[in-house]
C-alpha positions in Angstrom: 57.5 139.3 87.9 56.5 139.2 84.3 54.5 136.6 82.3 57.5 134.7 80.6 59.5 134.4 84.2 56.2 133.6 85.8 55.6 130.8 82.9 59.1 129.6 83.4 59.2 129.3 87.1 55.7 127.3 86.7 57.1 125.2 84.3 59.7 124.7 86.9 58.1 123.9 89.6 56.4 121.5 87.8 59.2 119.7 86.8 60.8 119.9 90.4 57.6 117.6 91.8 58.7 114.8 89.3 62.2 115.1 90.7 61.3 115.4 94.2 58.9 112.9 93.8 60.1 110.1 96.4 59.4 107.3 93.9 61.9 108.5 91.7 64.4 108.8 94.7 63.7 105.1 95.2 64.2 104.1 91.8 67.7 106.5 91.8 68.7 104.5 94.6 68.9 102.0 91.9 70.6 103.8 89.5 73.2 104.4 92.6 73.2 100.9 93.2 74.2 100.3 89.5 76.8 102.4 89.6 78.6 100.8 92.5 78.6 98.0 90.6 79.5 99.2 87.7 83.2 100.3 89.5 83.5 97.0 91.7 83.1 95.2 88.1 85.9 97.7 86.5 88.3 97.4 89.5 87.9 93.7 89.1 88.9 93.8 85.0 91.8 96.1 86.1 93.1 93.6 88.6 92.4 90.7 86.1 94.9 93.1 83.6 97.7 93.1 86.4 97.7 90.0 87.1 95.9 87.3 84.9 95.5 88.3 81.3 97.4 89.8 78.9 96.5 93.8 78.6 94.7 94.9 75.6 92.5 91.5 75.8 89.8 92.6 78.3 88.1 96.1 78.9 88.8 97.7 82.3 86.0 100.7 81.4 82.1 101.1 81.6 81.7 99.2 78.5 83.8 95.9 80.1 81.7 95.9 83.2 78.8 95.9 81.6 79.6 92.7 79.0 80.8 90.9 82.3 77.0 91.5 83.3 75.6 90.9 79.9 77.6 87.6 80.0 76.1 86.7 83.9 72.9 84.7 83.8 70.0 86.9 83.4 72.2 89.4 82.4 69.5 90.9 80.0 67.2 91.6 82.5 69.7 92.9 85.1 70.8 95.8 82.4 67.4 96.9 81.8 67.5 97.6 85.8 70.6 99.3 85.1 69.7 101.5 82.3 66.4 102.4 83.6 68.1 103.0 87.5 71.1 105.0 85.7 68.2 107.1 83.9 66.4 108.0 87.1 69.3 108.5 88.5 70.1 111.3 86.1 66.6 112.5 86.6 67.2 113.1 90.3 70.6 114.4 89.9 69.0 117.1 86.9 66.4 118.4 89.8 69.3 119.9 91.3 69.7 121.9 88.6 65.8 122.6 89.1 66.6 123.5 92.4 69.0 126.0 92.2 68.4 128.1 89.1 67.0 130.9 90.3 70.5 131.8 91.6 71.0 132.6 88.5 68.5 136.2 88.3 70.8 137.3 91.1 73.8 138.8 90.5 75.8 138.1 94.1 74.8 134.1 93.6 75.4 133.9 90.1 78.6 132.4 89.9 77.9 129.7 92.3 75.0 128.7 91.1 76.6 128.2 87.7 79.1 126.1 89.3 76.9 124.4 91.2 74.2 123.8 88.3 77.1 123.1 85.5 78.5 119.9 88.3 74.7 119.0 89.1 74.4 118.8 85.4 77.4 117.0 84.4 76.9 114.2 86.9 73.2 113.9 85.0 74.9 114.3 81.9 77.2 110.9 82.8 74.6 108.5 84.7 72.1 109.2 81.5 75.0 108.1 79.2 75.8 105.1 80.8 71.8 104.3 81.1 71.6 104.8 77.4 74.9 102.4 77.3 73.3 100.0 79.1 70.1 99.4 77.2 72.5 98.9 74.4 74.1 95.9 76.1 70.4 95.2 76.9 69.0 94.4 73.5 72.4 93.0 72.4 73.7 96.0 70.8 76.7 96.6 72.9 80.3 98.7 71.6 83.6 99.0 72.4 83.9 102.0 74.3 87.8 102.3 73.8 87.3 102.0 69.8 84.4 104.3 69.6 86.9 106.7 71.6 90.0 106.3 69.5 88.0 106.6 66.2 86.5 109.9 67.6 90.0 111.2 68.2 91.5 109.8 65.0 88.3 111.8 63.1 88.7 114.8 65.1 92.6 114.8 64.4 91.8 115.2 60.5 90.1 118.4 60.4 91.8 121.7 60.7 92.7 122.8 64.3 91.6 119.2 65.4 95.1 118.7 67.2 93.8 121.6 69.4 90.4 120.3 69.9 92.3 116.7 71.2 94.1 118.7 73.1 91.8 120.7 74.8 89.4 117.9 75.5 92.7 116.1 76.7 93.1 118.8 79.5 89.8 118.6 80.0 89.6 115.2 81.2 92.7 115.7 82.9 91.3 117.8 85.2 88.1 116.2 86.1 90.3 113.8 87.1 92.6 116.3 89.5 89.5 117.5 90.6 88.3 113.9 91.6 91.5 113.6 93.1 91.3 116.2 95.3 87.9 115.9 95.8 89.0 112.6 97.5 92.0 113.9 99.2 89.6 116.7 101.0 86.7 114.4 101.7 84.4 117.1 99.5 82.7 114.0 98.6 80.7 113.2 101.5 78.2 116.0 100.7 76.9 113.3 98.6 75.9 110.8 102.0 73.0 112.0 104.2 74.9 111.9 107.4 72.5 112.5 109.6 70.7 109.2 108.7 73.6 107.4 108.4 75.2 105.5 111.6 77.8 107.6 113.2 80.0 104.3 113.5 80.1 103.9 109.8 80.8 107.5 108.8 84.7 107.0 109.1 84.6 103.6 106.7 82.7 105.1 104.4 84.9 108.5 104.5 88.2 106.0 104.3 86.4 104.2 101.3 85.2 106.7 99.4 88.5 109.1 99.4 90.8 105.7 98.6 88.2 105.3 95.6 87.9 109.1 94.4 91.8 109.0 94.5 91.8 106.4 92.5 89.6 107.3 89.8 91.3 110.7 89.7 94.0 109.2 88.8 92.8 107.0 86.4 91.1 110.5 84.7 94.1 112.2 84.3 95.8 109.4 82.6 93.7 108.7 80.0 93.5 112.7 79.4 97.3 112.9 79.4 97.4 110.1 76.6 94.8 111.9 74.8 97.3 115.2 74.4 99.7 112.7 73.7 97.8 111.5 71.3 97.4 114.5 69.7 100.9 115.7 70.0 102.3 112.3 68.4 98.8 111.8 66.0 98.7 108.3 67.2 95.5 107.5 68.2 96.8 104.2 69.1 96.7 105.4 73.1 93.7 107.4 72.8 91.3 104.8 74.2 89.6 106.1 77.4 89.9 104.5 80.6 90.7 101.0 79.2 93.4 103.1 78.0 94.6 104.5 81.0 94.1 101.3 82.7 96.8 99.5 80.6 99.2 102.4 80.9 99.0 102.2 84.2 100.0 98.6 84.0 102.4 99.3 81.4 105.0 101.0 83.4 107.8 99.7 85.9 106.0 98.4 88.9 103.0 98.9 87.1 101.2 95.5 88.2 101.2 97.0 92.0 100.3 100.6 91.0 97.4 99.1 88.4 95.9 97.0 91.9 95.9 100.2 93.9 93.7 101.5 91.1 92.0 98.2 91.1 91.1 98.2 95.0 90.3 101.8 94.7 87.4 101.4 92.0 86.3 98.8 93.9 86.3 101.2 97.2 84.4 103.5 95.2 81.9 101.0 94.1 80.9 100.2 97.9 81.0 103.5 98.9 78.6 104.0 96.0 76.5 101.3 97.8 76.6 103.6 100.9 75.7 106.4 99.4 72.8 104.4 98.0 71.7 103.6 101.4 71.8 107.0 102.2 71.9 109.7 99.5 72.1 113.2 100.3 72.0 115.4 96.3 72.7 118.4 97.8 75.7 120.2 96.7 75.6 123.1 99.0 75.7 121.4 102.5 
């Protein structure tokens, strides 16, 4: 092995004992904890939409959950656990990546461990976001997710080949939320949940749990991308507003109030088995 690979795989290593530290497995339990409550908060706006405000007044996304904690006594403190939980969360999730990279000098693993690293780093990629949006709630300097969104389409829309670029993203999103969805369906989810610690009379709960909430957050994915192609196919950016978006189209159509609770339940699903997977996480992707 030559200097430069040797100097990267030290470097690695390195970083992998900060990852794999177990303090900062505690603190990701945190960050896990967060995030279930993050989607129990969100399944409660989205139920609050079908049946007890009119839509467009409250946000059913990240952003809504986390004013409804800002707004809870001691809400300050509580996001500075969130952001700082979300973050090590993200840390963890990133020594995946750490962990598997080396697939990537060998030619037969290559394209698995691409797959692999590119989900492990996504998932880091998303828990660090909402950290960061969460320490912006913190020190009072919260946004509107669903604006922020829709003025980020309506910008993109006005450059050349930005109908395209809508587009694309649109598809995008819509199918991270058919893989959630079928992630769900299949039960490729429990990968996530050390099984062999967790209590063999709880494994089907938290299997029934987690697939009714992957479901529905599938769903809710693919909506809001399908509005964003819409968006760029009409250029109104009026429906281009994330999953606040996608929340009050839901609601929107006939029967929509039952089909916008089934969402509702299912983020809330999703939050406990978040809880679960708190209690016992498992990062590994491969097992």
């Amino acid at each position: 092995m030559d200097v430069v690979p040797q100097r990267v795989h030290d470097a690695v290593a390195r970083a992998r004992e900060v990852t794999d530290h177990p303090f900062l497995e505690h603190l990701a339990r945190i960050g896990l904890v967060a995030y279930g409550v993050l989607h129990v908060l969100i399944g409660w706006l989205a139920s609050r939409i079908a049946w007890f405000v009119q839509p467009g007044t409250e946000d059913a996304d990240q952003t809504g959950a986390l004013q409804a904690v800002a707004d809870s006594p001691g809400g300050r403190v509580l996001l500075w656990i969130i952001g700082l939980g979300l973050f090590a969360l993200s840390a963890w999730q990133a020594g995946e990546v750490l962990r598997w990279w080396t697939g990537l000098l060998r030619p037969a693993h290559r394209l698995r461990t691409a797959l692999v690293c590119t989900k492990c780093a996504a998932k880091a990629v998303v828990y660090a976001v909402l950290g960061v949006t969460a320490l912006f709630f913190a020190v009072g300097a919260g946004y509107q997710a669903d604006e922020r969104f829709q003025a980020m389409a309506d910008g993109a829309l006005e450059i050349p080949g930005g109908s395209a670029l809508v587009v694309a993203v649109g598809l995008g999103v819509a199918a991270v939320g058919l893989y959630v969805l079928v992630r769900g369906v299949t039960g490729g989810f429990m990968r996530d949940v050390d099984l062999d610690a967790a209590p063999d009379r709880w494994e089907p709960l938290i299997e029934r749990l987690g697939s009714f909430g992957y479901v529905a957050k599938g769903i809710a994915f693919a909506v809001s991308g399908g509005l964003l192609v819409y968006a760029a196919a009409t250029r109104d950016v009026s429906t281009a507003t994330g999953l606040d978006g996608a929340m009050n189209a839901i609601g929107g159509v006939p029967t929509g109030r039952w089909l916008l609770t089934a969402v509702a339940v299912g983020f809330v699903a999703f939050g406990v088995y978040a809880l679960a997977r708190a209690r016992y996480p498992d990062r590994d992707p491969t097992t």
